[in-house]
N, C-alpha and C positions, 0 to 999 in steps of 0.2 A: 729667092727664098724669103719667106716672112719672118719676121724676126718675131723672138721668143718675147713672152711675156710674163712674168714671174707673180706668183702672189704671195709674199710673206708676212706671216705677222709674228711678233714675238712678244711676247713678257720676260719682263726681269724683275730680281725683287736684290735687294741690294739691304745690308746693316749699314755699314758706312756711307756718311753724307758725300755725293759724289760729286756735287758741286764743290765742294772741301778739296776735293781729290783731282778735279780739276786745277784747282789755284796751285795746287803743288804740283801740280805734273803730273803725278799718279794715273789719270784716265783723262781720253781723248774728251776734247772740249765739242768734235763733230757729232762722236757717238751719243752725248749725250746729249746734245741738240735732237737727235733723232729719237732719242728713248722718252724725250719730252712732250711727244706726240700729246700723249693724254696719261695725265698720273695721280695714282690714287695713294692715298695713304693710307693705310690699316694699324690701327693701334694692338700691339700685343694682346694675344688670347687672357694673359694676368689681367689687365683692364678692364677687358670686356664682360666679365659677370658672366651670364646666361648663353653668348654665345658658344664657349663650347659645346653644351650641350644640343644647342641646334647641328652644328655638323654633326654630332651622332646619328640624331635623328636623319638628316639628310643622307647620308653615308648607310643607312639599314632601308632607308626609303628606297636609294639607290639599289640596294643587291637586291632587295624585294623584285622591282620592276625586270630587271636583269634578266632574276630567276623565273618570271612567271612570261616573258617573251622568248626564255632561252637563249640569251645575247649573253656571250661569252665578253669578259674581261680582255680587252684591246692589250697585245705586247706589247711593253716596254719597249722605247726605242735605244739603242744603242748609244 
């Protein structure tokens, strides 16, 4: 039998410094070797000025398209 081949990806977003939380114990030092793949840092929406308004705009752009290919909104997973 051929053996299985998985493909996952994930996102985390995290408030507490987890490298922090390494040095005490708190969270595995492997896991987050792994979650260090590639990482982005976003500053609070309060910072950012004018970006919230883009995700509205992106966010109406969205149901527009949605609505006019009749692509229904994906369930929530569990």
């Amino acid at each position: 039998m051929a053996p299985l081949r998985d493909l996952v990806r994930a996102i985390a977003a995290s408030e507490p410094l987890l490298a922090a939380l390494v040095q005490t114990g708190q969270f595995r030092r492997d896991l987050l070797y792994r979650l260090r793949v590639l990482q982005i840092s976003i500053p609070p929406l309060r910072w950012r000025g004018d970006d919230a308004r883009l995700l509205d705009v992106s966010r109406d752009t969205l149901r527009y398209r949605m609505a006019r290919h009749r692509l229904q909104r994906p369930a929530a997973a569990p």
